[in-house]
LOLUMMAR-237233 format. One record per atom (N, C-alpha, C, O): residue number from 0; residue in three letters; atom name; x, y, z. Coordinates in nm, 3 decimals. Example, Ala and Ser with C-alpha at 12.3 -4.5 7.8 and 13.67 -1.06 7.14 Angstrom:
residues 2
R	k	r	a	x	y	z
R	0	ALA	N	1.319	-0.569	0.780 $
R	0	ALA	CA	1.230	-0.450	0.780 $
R	0	ALA	C	1.320	-0.330	0.780 $
R	0	ALA	O	1.424	-0.332	0.846 $
R	1	SER	N	1.285	-0.225	0.708 $
R	1	SER	CA	1.367	-0.106	0.714 $
R	1	SER	C	1.290	0.003	0.787 $
R	1	SER	O	1.341	0.114	0.804 $
***
This chain:
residues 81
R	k	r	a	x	y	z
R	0	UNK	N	5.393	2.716	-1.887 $
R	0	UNK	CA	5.263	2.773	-1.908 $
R	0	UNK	C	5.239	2.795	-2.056 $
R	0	UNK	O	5.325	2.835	-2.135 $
R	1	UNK	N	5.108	2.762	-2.086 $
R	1	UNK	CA	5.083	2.774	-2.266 $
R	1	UNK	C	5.046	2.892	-2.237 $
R	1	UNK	O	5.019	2.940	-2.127 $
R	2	UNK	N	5.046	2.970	-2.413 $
R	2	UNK	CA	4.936	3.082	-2.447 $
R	2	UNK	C	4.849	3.118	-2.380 $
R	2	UNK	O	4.835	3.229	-2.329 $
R	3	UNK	N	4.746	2.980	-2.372 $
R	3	UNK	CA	4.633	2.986	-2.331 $
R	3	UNK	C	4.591	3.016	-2.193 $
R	3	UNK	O	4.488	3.071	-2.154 $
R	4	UNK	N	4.725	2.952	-2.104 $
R	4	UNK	CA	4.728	3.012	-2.005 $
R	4	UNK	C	4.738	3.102	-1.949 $
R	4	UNK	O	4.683	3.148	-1.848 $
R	5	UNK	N	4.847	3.150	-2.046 $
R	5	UNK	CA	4.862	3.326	-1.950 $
R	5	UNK	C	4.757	3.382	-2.026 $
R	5	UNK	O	4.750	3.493	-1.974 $
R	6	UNK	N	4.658	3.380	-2.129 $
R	6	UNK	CA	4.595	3.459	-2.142 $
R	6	UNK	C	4.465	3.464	-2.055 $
R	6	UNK	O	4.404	3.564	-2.018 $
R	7	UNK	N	4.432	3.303	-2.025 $
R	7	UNK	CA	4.304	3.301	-1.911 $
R	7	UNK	C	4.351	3.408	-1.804 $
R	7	UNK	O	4.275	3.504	-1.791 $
R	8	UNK	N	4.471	3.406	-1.721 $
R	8	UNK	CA	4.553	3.456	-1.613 $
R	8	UNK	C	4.497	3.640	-1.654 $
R	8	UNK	O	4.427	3.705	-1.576 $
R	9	UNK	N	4.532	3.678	-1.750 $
R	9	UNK	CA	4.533	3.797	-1.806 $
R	9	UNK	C	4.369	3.849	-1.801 $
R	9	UNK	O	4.328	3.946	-1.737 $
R	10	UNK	N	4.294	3.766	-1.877 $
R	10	UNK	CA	4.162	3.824	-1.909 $
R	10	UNK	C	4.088	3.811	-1.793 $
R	10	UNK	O	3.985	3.878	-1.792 $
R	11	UNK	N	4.124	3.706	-1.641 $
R	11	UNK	CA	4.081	3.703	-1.553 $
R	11	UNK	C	4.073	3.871	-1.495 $
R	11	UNK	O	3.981	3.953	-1.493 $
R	12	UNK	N	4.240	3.877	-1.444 $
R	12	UNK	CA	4.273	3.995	-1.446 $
R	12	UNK	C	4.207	4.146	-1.461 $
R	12	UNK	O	4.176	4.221	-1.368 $
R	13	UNK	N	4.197	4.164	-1.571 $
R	13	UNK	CA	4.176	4.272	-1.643 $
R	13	UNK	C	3.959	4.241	-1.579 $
R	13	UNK	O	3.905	4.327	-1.509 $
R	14	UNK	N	3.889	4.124	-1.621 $
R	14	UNK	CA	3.794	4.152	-1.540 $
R	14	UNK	C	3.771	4.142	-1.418 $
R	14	UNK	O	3.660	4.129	-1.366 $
R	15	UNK	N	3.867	4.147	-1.368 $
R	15	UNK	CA	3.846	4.223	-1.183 $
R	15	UNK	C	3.780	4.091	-1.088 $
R	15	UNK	O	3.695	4.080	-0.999 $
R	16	UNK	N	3.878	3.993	-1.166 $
R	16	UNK	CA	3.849	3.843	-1.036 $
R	16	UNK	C	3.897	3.892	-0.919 $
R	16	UNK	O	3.996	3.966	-0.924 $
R	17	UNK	N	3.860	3.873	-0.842 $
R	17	UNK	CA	3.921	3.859	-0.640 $
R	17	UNK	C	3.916	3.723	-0.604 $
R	17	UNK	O	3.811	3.661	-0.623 $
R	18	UNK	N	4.020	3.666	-0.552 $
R	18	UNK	CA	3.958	3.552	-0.456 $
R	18	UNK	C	4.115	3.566	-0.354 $
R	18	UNK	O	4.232	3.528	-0.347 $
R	19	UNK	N	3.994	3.667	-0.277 $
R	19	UNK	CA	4.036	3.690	-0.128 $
R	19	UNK	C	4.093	3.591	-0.032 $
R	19	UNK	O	4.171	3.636	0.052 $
R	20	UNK	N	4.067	3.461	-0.031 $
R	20	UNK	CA	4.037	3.396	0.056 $
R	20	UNK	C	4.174	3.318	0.024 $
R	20	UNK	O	4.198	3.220	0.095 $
R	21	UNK	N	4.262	3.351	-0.071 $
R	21	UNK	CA	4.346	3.251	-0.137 $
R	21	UNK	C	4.482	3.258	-0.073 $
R	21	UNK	O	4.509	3.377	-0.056 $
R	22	UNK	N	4.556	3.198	-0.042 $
R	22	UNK	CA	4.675	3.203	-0.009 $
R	22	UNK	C	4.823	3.214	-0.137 $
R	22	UNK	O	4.869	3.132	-0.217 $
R	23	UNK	N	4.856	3.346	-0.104 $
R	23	UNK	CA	4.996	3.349	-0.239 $
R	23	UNK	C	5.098	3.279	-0.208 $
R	23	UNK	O	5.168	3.224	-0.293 $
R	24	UNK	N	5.120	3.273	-0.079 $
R	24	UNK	CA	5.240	3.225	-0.020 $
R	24	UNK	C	5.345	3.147	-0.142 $
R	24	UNK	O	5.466	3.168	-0.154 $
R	25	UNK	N	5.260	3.054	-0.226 $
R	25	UNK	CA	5.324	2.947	-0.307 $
R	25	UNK	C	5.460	3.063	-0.373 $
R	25	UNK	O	5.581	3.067	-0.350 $
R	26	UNK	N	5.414	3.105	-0.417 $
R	26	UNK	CA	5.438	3.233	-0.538 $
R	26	UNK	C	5.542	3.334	-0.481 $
R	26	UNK	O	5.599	3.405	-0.564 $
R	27	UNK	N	5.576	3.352	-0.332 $
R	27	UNK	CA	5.671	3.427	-0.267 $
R	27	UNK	C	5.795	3.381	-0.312 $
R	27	UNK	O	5.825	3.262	-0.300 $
R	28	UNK	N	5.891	3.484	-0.376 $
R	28	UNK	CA	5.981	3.454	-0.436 $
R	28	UNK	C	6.006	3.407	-0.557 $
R	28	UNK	O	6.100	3.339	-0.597 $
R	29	UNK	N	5.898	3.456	-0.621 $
R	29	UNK	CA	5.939	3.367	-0.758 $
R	29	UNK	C	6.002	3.428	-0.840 $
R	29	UNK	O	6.036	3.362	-0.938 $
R	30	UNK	N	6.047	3.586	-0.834 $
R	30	UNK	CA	6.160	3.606	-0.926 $
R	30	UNK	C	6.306	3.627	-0.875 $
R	30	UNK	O	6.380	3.718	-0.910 $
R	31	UNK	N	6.342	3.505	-0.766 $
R	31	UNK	CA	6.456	3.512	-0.731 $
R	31	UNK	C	6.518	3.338	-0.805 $
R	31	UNK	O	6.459	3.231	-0.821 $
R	32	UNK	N	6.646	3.377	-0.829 $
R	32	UNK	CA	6.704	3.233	-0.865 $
R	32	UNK	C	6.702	3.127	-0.844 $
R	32	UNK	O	6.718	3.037	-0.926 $
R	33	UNK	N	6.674	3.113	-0.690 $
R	33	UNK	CA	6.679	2.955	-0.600 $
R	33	UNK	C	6.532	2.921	-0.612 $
R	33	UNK	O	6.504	2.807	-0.575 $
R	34	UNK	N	6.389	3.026	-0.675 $
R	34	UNK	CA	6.260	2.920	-0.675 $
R	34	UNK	C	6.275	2.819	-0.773 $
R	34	UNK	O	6.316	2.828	-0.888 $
R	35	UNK	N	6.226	2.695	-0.694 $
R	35	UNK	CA	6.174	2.600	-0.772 $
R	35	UNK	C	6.089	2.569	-0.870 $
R	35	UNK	O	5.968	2.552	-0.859 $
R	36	UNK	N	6.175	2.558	-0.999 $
R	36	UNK	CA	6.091	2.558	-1.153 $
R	36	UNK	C	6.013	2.446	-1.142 $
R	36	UNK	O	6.029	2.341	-1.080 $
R	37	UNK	N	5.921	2.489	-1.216 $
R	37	UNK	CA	5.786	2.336	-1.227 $
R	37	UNK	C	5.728	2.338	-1.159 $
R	37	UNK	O	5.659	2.238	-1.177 $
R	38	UNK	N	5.681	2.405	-1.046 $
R	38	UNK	CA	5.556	2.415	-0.947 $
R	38	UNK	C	5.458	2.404	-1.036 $
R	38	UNK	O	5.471	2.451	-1.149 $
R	39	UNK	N	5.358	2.347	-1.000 $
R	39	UNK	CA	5.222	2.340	-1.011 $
R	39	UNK	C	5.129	2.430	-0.917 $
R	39	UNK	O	5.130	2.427	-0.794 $
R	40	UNK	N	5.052	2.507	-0.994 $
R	40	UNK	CA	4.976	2.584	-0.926 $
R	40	UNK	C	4.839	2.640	-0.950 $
R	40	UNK	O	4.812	2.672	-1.066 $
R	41	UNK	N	4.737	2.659	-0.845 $
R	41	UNK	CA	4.615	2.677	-0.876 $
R	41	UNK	C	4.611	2.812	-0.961 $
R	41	UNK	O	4.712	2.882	-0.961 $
R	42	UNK	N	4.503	2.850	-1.031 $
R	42	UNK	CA	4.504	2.939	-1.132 $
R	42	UNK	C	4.416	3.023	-1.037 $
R	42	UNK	O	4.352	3.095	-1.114 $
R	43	UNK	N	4.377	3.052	-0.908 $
R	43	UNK	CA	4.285	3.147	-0.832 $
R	43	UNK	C	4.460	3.226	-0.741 $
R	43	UNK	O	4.463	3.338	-0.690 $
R	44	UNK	N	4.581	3.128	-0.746 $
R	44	UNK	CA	4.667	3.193	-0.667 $
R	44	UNK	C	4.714	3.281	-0.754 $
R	44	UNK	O	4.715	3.403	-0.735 $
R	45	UNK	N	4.760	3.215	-0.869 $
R	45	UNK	CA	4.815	3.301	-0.991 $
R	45	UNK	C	4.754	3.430	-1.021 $
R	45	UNK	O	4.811	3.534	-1.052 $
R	46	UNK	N	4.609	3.404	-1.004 $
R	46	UNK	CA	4.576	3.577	-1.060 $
R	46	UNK	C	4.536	3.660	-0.930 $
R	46	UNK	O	4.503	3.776	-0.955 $
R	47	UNK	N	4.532	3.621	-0.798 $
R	47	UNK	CA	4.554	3.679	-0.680 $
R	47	UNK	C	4.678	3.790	-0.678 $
R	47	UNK	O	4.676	3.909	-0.644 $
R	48	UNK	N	4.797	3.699	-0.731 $
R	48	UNK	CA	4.925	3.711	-0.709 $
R	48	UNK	C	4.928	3.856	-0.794 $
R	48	UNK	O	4.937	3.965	-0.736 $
R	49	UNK	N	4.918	3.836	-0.987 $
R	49	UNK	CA	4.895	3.895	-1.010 $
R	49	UNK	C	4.798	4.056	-1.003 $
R	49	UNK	O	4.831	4.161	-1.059 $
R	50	UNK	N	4.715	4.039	-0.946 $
R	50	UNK	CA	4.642	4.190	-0.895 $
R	50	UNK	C	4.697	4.243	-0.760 $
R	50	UNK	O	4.660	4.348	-0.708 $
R	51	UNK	N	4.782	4.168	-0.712 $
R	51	UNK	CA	4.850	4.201	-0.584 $
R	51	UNK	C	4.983	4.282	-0.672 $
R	51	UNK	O	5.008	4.400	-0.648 $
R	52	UNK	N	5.036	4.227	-0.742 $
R	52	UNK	CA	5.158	4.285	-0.816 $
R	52	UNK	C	5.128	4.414	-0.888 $
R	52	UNK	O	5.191	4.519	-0.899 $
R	53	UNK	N	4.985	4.362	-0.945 $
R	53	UNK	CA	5.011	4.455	-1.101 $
R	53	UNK	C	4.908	4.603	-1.066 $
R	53	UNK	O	4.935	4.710	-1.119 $
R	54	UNK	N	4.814	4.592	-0.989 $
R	54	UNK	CA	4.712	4.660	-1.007 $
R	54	UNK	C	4.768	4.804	-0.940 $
R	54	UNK	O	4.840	4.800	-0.841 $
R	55	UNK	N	4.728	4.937	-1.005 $
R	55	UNK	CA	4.794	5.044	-0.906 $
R	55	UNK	C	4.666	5.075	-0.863 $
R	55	UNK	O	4.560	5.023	-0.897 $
R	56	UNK	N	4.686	5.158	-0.790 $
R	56	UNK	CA	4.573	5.277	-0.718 $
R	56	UNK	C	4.481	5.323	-0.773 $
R	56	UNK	O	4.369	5.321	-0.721 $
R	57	UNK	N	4.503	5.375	-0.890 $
R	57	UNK	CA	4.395	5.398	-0.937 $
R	57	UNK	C	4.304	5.302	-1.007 $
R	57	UNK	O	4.214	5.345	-1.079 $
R	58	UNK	N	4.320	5.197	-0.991 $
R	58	UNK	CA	4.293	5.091	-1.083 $
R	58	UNK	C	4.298	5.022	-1.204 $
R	58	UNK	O	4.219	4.938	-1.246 $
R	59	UNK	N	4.388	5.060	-1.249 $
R	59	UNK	CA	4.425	5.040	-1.341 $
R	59	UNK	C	4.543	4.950	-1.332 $
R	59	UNK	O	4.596	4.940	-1.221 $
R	60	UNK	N	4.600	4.870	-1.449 $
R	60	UNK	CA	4.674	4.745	-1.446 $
R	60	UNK	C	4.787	4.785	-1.498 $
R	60	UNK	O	4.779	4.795	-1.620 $
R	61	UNK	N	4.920	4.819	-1.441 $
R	61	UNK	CA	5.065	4.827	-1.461 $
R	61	UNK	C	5.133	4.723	-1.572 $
R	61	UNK	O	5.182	4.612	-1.548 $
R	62	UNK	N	5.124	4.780	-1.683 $
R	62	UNK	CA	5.126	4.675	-1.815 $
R	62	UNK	C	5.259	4.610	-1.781 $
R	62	UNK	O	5.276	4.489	-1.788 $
R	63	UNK	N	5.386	4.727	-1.730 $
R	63	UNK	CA	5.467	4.668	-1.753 $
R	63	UNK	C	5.520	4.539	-1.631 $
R	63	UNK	O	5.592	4.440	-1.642 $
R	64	UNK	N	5.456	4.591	-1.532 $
R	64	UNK	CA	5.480	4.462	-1.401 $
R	64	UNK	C	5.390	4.338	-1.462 $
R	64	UNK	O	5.457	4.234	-1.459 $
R	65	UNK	N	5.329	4.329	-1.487 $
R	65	UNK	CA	5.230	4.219	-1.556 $
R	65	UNK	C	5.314	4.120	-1.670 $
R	65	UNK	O	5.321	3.997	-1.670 $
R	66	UNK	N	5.381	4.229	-1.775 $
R	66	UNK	CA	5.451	4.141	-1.845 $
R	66	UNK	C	5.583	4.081	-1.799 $
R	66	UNK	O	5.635	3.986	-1.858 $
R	67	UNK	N	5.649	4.155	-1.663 $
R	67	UNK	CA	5.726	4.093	-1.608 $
R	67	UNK	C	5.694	3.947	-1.527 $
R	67	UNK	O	5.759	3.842	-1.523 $
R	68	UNK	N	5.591	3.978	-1.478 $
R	68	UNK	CA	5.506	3.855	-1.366 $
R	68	UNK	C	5.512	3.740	-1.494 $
R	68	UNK	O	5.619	3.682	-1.477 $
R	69	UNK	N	5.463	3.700	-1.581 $
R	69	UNK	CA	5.390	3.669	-1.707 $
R	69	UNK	C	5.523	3.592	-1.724 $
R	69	UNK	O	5.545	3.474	-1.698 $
R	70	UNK	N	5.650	3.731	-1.798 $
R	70	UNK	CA	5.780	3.624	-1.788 $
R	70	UNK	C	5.820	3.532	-1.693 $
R	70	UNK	O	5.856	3.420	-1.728 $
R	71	UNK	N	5.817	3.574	-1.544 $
R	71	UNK	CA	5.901	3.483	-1.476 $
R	71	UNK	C	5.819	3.368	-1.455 $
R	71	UNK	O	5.870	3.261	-1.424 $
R	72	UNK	N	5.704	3.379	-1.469 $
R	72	UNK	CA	5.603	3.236	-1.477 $
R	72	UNK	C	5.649	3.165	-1.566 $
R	72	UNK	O	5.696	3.054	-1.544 $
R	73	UNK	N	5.644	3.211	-1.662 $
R	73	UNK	CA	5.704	3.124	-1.827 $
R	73	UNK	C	5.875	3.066	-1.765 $
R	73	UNK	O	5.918	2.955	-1.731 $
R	74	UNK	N	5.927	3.183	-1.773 $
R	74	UNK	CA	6.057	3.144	-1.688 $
R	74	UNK	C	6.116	2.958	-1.632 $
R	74	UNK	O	6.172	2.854	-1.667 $
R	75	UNK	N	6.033	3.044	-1.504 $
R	75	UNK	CA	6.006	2.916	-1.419 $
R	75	UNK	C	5.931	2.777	-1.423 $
R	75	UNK	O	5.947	2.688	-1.339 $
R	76	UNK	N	5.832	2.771	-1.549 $
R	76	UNK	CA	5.765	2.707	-1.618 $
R	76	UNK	C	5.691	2.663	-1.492 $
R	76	UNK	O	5.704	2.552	-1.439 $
R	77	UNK	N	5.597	2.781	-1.442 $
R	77	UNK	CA	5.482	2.755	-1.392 $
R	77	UNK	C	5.374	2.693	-1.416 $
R	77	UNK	O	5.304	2.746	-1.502 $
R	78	UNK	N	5.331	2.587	-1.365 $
R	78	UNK	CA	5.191	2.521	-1.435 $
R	78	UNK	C	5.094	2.557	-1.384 $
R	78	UNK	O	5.109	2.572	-1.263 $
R	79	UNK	N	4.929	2.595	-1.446 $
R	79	UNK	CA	4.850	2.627	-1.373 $
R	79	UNK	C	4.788	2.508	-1.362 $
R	79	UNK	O	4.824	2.414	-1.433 $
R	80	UNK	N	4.677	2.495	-1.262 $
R	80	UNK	CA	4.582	2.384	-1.260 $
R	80	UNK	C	4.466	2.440	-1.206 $
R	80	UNK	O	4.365	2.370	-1.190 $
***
């Protein structure tokens, strides 16, 4: 993932995209050892995934789960598409 990516991912984020309708499934497990690096993936699952992870209760965005999510994408050298 470039810069550019996680920052679209991020600024999506932070303005309060939803897309409900999306399936994370891809993304289950991705900070365990055995996921498969190099997935390709839509950028509506990615920031699903993300507000599922990061967002607390009050609404507000859990900086530090975010920059973890963020790493293991990079990590795993997630691609968006």
């Amino acid at each position: 993932m470039t810069k550019n990516d996680l920052q679209t991912l991020v600024n999506e984020l932070r303005e309060g995209a939803c897309y409900l309708n999306v399936d994370t499934a891809p993304l289950h497990g991705c900070g365990l050892p055995d996921f498969e690096k190099g997935k390709m993936i839509r950028k509506e699952v990615l920031v699903q995934f993300l507000r599922w992870q990061c967002l607390m209760m009050n609404g507000n965005i859990d900086e530090e789960e975010l920059c973890e999510c963020l790493a293991i994408f990079k990590e795993k050298k997630i691609m968006m598409l």
